[in-house]
C-alpha positions as a Markdown table, in Angstrom:
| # | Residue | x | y | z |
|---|---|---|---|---|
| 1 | Unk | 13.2 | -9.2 | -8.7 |
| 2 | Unk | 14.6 | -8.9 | -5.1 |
| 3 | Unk | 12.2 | -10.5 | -3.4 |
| 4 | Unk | 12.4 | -12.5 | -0.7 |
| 5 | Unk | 11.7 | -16.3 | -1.4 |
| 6 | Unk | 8.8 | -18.4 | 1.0 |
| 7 | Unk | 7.7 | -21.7 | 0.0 |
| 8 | Unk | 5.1 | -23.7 | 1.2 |
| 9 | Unk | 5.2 | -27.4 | 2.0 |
| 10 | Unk | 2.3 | -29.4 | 1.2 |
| 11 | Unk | 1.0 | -30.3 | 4.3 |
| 12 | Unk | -1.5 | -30.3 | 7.0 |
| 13 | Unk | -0.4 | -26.9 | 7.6 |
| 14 | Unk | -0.8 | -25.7 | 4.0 |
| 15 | Unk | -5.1 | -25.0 | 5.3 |
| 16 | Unk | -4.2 | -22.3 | 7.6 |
| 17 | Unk | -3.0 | -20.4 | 4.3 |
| 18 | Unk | -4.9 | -21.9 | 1.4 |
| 19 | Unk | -8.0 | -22.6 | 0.1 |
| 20 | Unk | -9.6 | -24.9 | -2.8 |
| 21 | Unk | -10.0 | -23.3 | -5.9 |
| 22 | Unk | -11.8 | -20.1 | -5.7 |
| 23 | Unk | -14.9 | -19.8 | -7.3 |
| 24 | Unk | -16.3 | -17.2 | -9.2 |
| 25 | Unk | -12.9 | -16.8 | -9.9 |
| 26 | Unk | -13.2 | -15.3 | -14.3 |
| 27 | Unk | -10.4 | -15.3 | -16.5 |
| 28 | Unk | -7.0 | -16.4 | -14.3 |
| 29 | Unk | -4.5 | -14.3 | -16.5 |
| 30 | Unk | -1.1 | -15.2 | -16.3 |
| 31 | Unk | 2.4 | -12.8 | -16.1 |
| 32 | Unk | 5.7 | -12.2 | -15.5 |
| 33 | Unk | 7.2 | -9.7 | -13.7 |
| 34 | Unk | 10.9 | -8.6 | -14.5 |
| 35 | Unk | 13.8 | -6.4 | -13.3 |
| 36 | Unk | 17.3 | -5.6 | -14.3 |
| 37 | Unk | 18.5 | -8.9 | -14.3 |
| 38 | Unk | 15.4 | -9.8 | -17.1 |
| 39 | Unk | 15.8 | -9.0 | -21.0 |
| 40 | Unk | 14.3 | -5.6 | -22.6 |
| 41 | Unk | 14.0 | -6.6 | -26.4 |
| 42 | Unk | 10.6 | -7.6 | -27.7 |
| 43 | Unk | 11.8 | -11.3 | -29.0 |
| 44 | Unk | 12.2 | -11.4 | -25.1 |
| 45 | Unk | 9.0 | -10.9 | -24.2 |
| 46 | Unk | 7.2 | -12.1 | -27.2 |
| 47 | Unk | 9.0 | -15.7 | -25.9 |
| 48 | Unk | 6.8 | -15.0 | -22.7 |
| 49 | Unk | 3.3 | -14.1 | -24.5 |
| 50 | Unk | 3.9 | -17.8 | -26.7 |
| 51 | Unk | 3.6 | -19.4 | -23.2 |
| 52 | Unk | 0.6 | -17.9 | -22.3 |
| 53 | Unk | 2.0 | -14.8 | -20.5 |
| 54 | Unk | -0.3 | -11.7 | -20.9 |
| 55 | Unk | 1.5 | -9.2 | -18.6 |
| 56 | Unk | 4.7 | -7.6 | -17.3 |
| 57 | Unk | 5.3 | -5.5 | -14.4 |
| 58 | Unk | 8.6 | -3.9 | -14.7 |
| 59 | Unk | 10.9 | -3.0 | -11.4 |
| 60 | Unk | 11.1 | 0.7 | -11.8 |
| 61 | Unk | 13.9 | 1.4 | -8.9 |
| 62 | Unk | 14.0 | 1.2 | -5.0 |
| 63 | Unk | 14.8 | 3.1 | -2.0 |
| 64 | Unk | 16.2 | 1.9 | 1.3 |
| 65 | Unk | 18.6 | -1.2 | 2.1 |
| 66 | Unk | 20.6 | -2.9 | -0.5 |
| 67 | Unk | 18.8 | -0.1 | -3.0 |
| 68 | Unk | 20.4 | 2.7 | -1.4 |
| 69 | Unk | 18.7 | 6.4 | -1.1 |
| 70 | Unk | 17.7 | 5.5 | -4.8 |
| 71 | Unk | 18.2 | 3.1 | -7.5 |
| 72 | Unk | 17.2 | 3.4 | -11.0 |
| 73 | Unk | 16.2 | 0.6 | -13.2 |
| 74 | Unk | 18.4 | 1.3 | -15.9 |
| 75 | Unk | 16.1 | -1.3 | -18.1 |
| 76 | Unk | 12.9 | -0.1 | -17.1 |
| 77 | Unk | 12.2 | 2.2 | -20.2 |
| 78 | Unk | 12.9 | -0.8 | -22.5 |
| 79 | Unk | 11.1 | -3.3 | -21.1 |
| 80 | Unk | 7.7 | -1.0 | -20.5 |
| 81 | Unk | 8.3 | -0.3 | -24.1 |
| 82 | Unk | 8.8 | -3.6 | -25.6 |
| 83 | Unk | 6.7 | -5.6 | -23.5 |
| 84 | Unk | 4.3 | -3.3 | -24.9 |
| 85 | Unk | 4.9 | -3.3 | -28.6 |
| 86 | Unk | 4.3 | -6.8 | -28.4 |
| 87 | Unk | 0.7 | -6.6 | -27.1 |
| 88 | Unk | 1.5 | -7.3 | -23.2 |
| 89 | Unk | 0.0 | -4.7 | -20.7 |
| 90 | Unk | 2.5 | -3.4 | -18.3 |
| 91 | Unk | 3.0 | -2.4 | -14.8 |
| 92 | Unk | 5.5 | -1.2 | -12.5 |
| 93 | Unk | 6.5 | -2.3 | -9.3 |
| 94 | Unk | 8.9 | 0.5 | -6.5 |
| 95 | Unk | 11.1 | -1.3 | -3.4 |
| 96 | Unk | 10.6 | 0.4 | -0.5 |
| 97 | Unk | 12.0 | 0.0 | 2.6 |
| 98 | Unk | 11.1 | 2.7 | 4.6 |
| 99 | Unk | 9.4 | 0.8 | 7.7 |
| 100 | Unk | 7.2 | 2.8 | 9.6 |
| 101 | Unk | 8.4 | 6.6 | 8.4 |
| 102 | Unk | 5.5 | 8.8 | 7.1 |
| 103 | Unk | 7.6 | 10.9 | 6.0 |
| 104 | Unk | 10.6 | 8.4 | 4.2 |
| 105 | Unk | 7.0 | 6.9 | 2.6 |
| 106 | Unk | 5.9 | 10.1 | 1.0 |
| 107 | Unk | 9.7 | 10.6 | -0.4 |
| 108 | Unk | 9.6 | 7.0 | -1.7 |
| 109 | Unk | 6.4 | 7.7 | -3.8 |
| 110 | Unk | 7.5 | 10.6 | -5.1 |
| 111 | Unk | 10.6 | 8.7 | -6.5 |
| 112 | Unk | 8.9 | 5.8 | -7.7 |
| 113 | Unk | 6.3 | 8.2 | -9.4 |
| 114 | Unk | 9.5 | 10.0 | -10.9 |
| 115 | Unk | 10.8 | 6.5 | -12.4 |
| 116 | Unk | 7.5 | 6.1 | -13.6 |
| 117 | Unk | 8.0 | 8.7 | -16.0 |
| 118 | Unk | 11.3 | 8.5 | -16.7 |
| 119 | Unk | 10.8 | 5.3 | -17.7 |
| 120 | Unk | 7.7 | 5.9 | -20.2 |
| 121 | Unk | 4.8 | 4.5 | -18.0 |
| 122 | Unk | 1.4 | 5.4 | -18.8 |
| 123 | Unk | -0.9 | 7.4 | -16.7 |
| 124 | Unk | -3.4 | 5.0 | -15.1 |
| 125 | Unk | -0.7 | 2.5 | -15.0 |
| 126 | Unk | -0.2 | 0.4 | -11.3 |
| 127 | Unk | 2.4 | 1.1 | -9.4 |
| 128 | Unk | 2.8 | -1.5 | -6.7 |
| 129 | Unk | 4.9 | -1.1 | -4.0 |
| 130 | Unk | 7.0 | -3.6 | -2.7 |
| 131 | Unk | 7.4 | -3.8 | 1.1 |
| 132 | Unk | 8.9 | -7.0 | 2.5 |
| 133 | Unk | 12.1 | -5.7 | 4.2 |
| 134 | Unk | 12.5 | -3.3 | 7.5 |
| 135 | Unk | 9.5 | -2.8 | 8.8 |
| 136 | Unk | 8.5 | -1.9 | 12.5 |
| 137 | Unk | 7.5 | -3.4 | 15.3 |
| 138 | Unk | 3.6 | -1.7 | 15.3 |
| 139 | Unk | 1.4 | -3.2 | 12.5 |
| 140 | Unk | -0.6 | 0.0 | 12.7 |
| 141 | Unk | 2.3 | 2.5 | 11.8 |
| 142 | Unk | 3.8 | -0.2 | 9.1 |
| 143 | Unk | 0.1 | 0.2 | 7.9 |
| 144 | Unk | 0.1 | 4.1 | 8.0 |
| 145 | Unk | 3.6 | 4.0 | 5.8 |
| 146 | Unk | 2.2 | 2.2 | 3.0 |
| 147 | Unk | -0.9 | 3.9 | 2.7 |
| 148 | Unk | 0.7 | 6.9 | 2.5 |
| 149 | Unk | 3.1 | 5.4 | -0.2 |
| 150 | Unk | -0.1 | 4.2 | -1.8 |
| 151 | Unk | -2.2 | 7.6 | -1.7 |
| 152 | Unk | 1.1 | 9.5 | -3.1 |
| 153 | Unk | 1.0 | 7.3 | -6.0 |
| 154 | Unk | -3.1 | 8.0 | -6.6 |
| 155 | Unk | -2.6 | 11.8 | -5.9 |
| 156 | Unk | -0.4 | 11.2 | -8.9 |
| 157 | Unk | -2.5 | 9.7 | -11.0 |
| 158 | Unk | -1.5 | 6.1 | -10.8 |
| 159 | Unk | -3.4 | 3.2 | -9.8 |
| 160 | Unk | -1.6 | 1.5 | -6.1 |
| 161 | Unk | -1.3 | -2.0 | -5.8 |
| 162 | Unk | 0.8 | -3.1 | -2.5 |
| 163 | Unk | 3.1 | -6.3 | -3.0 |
| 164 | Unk | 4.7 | -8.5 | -0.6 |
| 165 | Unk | 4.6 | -12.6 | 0.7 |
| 166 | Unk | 1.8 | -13.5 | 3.1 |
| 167 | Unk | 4.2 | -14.3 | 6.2 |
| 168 | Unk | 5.6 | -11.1 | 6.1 |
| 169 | Unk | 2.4 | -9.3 | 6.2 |
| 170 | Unk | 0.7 | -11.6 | 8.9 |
| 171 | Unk | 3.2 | -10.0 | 11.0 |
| 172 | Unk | 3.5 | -6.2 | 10.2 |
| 173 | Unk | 0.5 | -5.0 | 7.7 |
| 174 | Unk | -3.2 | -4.7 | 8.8 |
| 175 | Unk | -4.4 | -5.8 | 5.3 |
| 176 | Unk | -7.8 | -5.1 | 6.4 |
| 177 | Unk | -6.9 | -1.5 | 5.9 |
| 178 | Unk | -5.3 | -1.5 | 2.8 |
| 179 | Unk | -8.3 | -3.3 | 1.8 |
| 180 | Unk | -10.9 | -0.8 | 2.5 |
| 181 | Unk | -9.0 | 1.9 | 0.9 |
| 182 | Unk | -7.8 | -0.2 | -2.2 |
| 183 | Unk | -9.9 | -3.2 | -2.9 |
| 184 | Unk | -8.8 | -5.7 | -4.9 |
| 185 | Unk | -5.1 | -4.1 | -5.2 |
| 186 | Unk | -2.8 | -6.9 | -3.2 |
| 187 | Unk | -0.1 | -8.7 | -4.8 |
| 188 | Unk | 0.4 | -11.5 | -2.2 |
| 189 | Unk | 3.7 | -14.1 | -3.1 |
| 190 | Unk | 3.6 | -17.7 | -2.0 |
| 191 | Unk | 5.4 | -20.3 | -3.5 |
| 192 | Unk | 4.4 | -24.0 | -3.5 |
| 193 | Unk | 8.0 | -24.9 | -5.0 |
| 194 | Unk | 11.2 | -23.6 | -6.2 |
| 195 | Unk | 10.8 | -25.9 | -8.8 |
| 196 | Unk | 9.6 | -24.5 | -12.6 |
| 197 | Unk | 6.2 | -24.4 | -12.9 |
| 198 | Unk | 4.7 | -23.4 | -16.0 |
| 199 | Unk | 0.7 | -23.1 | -14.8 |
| 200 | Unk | -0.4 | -21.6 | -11.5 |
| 201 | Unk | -2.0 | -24.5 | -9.3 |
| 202 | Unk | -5.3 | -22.7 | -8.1 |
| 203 | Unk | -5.8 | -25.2 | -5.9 |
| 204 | Unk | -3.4 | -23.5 | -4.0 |
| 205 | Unk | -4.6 | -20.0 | -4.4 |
| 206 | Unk | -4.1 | -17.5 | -1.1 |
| 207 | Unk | -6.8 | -17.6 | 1.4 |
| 208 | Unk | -6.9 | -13.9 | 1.3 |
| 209 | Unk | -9.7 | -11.8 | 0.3 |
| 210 | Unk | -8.8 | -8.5 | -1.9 |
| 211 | Unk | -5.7 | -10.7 | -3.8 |
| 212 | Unk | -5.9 | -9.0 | -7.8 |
| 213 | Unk | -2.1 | -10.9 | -8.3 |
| 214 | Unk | -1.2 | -14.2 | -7.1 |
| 215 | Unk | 2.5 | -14.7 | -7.5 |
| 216 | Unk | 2.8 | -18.1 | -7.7 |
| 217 | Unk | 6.7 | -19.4 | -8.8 |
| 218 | Unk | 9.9 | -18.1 | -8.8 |
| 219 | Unk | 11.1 | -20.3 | -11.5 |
| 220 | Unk | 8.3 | -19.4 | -14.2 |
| 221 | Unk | 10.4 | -20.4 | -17.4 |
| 222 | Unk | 13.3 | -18.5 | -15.2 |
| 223 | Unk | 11.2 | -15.9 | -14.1 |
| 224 | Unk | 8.2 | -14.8 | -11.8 |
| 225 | Unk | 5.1 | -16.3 | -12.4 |
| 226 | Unk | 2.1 | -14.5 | -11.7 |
| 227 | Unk | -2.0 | -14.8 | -12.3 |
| 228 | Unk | -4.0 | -12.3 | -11.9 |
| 229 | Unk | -7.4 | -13.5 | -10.7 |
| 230 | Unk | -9.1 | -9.5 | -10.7 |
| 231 | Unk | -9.4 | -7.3 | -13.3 |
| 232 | Unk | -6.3 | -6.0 | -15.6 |
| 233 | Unk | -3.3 | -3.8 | -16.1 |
| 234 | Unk | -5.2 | -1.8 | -18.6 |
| 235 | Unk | -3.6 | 2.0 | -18.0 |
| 236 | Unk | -6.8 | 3.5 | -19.6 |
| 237 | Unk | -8.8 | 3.7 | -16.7 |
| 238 | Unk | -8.0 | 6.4 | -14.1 |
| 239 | Unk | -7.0 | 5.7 | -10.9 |
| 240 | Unk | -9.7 | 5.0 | -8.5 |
| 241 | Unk | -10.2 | 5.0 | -4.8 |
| 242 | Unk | -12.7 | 3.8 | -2.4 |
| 243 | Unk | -15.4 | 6.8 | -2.5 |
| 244 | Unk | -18.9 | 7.3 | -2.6 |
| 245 | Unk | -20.6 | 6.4 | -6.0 |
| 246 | Unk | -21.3 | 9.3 | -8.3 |
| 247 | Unk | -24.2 | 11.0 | -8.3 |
| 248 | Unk | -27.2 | 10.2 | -10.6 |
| 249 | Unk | -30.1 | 11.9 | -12.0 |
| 250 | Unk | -32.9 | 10.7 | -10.6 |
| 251 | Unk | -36.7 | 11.9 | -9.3 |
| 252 | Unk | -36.0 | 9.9 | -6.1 |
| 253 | Unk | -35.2 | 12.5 | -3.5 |
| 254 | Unk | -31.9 | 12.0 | -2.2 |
| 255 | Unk | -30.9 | 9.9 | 1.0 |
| 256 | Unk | -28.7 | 11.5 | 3.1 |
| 257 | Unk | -25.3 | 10.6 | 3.5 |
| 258 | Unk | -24.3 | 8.4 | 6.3 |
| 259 | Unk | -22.3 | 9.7 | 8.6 |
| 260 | Unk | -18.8 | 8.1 | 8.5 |
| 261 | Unk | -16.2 | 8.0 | 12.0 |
| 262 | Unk | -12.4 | 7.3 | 11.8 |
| 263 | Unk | -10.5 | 5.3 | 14.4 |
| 264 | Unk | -6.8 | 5.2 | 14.8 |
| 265 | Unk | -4.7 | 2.4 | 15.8 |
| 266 | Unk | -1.1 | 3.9 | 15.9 |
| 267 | Unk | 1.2 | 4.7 | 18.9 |
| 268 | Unk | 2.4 | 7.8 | 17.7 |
| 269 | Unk | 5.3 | 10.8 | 18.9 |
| 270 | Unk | 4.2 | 13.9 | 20.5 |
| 271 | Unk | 6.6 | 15.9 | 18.5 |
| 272 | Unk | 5.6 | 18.4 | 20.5 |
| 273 | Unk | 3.0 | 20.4 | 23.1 |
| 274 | Unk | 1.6 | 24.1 | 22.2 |
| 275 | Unk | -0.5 | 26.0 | 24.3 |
| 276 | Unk | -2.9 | 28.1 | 21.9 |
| 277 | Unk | -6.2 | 30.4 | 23.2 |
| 278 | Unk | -5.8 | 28.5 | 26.2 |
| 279 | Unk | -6.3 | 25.2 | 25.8 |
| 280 | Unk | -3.1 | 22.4 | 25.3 |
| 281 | Unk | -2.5 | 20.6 | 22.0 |
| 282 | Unk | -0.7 | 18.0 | 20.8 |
| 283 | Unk | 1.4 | 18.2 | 17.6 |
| 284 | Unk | 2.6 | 15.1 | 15.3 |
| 285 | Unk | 4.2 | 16.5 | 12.4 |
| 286 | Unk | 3.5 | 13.6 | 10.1 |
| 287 | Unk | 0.2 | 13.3 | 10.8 |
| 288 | Unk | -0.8 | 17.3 | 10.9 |
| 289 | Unk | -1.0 | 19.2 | 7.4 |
| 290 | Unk | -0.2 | 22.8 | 7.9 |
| 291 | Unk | -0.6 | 23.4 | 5.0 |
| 292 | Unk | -4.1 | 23.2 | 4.8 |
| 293 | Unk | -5.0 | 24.7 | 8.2 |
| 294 | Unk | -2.1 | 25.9 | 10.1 |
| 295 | Unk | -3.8 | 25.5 | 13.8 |
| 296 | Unk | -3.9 | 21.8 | 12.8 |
| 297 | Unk | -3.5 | 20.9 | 16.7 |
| 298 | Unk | -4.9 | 17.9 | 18.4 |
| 299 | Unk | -6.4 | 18.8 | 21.9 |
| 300 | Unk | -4.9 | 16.4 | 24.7 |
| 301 | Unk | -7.6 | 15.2 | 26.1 |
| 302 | Unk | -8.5 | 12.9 | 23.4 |
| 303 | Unk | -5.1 | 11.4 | 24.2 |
| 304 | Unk | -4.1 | 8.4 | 26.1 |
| 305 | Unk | -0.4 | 8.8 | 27.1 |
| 306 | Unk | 1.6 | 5.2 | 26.2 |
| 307 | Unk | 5.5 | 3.9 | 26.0 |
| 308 | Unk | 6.7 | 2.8 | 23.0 |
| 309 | Unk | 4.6 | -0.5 | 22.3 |
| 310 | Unk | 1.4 | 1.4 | 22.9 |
| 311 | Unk | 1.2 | 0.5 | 26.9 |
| 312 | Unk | -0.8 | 3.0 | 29.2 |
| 313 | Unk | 1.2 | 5.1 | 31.5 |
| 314 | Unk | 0.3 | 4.9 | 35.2 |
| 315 | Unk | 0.8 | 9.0 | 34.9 |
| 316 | Unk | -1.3 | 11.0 | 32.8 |
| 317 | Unk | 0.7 | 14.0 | 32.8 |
| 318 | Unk | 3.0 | 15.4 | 30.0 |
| 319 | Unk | 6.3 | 16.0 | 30.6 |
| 320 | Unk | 6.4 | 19.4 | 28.3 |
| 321 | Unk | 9.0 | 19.1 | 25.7 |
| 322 | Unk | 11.6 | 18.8 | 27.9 |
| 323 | Unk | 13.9 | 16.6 | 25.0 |
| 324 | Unk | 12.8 | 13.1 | 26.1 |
| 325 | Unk | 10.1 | 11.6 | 23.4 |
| 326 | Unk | 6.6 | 11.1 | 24.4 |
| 327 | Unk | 3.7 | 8.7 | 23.1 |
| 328 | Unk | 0.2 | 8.7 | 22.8 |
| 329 | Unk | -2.8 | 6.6 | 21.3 |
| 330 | Unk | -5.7 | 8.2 | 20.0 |
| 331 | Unk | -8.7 | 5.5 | 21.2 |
| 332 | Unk | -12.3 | 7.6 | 20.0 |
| 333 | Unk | -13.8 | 7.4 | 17.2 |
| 334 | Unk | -14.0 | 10.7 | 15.5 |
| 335 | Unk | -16.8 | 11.8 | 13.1 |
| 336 | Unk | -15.3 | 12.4 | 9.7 |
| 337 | Unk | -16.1 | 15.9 | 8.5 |
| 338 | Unk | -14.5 | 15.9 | 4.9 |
| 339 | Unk | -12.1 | 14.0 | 3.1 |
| 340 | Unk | -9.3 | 14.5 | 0.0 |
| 341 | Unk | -7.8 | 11.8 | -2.0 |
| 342 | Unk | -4.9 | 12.2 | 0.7 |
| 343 | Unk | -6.4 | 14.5 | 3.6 |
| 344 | Unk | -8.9 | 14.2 | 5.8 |
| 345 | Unk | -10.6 | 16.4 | 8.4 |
| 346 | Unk | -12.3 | 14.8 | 11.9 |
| 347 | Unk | -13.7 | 15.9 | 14.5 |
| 348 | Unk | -11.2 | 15.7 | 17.8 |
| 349 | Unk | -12.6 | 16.9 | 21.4 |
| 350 | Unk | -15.0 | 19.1 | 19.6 |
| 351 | Unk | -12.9 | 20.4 | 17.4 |
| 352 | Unk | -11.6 | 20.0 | 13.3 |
| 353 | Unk | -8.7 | 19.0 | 12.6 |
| 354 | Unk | -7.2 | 18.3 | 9.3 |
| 355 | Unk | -4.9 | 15.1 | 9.2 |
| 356 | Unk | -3.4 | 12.6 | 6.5 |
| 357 | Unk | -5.6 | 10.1 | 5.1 |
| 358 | Unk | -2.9 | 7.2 | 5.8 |
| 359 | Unk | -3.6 | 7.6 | 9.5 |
| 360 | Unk | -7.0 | 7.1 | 9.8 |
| 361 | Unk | -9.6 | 3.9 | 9.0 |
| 362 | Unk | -12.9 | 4.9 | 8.0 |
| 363 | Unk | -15.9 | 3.4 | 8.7 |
């Protein structure tokens, strides 16, 4: 796997990152997780399942840096399909190292979810995505990225996990995010040595909440170790997404639904302005969806005009798209009207407007 290697030192230093064992804590399941450089016959991976191994997620390809505009596992299809036939459950995992780019996010989904199926995965199956290379300098536009690499692949009809090594995404991800629209779907890699280990240590288990996979070692019997601490791999359960429960029968009448507001943490581009029945709007073509209303403008005066890093600007006024790039930060929080698996429609200086999911926290 080309991921990047951390390793913690036992030390004083170790508690702002770990905890004791976890309790409550079920059935720690242990797993590898393979690429190109791995084997692809069964004997391979039955080897693996003699040691205890239950699982295999399987590189699927990658997009972006050393991966290129797109890389292909060329093993992927064997080793789904052997590390199944010997009783393992299988995932996938998709590089991508698209940064802060709505738009290079959706395009990396869609690949990944094409590898999927090239390469024989089951519907239902996890697709993680594996961000630890290239991101920006706003944790709340990294943020935006992934979940709209995530929400691709459940649009698809694949479950999302999100993969990278705690460091990384104490500096560029607002897990708090990904958790309220995934629970229990992070895939966090620290390492307490390079050395083989053949168990996990719990004792040094992440002090994150939301972690399903643990990757423990990089030298796991020459591969990734992993436990997964949450759940399973098992593909026959559809892909689900933080929603309200389903209705039941009952003779109870109904409560009413609580009233839900979105907030949004990005700097983003003012792609540009429009002037439309009078009023002046702001468009950001990642965020808008023409597609499912095609006035899908932002009135300005929810805006707060910013450089770059989010700072406020002394001057309020816009410059008019006159070629140099404007920012703005939207501050309110905006009752949430309806809502997709990908879209959602909020209210924005008394008006809808229909946006993508990925830029919005719901509460």
């Amino acid at each position: 796997m080309n991921k990047l290697k951390r390793v913690v030192i036992a030390s004083v230093g170790v508690v702002a990152f770990f905890g004791a064992m976890i309790t409550g804590v079920s059935a720690n399941t242990n797993g590898i997780d393979v690429a190109s450089y791995q084997g692809t016959t069964t004997s391979y991976f039955n080897s693996y399942k003699q040691v205890g191994d239950k699982f295999t997620i399987v590189k699927l390809g990658g997009r972006g840096g050393g991966e290129g505009s797109h890389y292909v596992n060329p093993s992927a299809y064997a080793q789904i399909h052997n590390a199944d036939a010997v009783g393992m459950q299988t995932g996938a995992y998709f590089w991508g190292q698209f940064g802060d780019s709505v738009s290079d996010a959706q395009y990396s989904a869609q690949l990944a979810v094409q590898d999927a199926q090239n390469a024989g995965l089951a519907k239902g199956s996890y697709i993680a995505l594996d961000y630890e290379a290239g991101a920006g300098a706003n944790k709340a536009n990294n943020t935006t990225a992934i979940l709209t690499f995530m929400d691709a692949i459940y649009s698809a009809g694949y479950k999302p996990m999100f993969y990278s090594y705690t460091s990384y995404v104490n500096s560029y991800v607002d897990l708090s995010r990904i958790n309220a629209r995934y629970p229990n779907a992070l895939w966090l890699a620290w390492y307490l040595t390079t050395a083989h280990q053949a168990k996990p240590d719990m004792n040094y288990f992440p002090k994150y909440s939301n972690v399903k996979i643990w990757q423990y070692a990089d030298n796991h019997y020459g591969v990734d170790g992993n436990v997964m601490v949450v759940g399973s791999l098992d593909n026959s359960k559809p892909a689900k997404q933080v929603a309200a429960k389903p209705a039941q029968s009952t003779n109870k009448p109904a409560k009413p639904n609580k009233t839900k507001y979105a907030t949004f943490s990005g700097v983003y581009v003012a792609d540009y302005w429009t002037n439309f029945n009078g009023k002046i709007y702001g468009v950001n073509k990642d965020m808008g969806i023409p597609v499912i209303d095609y006035n899908n403008y932002m009135p300005i005066s929810t805006f707060t005009m910013t450089d770059r890093y989010g700072h406020k600007l002394r001057n309020q006024t816009i410059q008019g798209n006159n070629g140099n790039t404007e920012y703005f930060t939207l501050s309110g929080k905006y009752k949430v009207l309806s809502q997709t698996a990908t879209a959602i429609k909020v209210q924005i200086g008394g008006e809808p407007v229909w946006m993508m999911k990925s830029f919005a926290t719901i509460h």
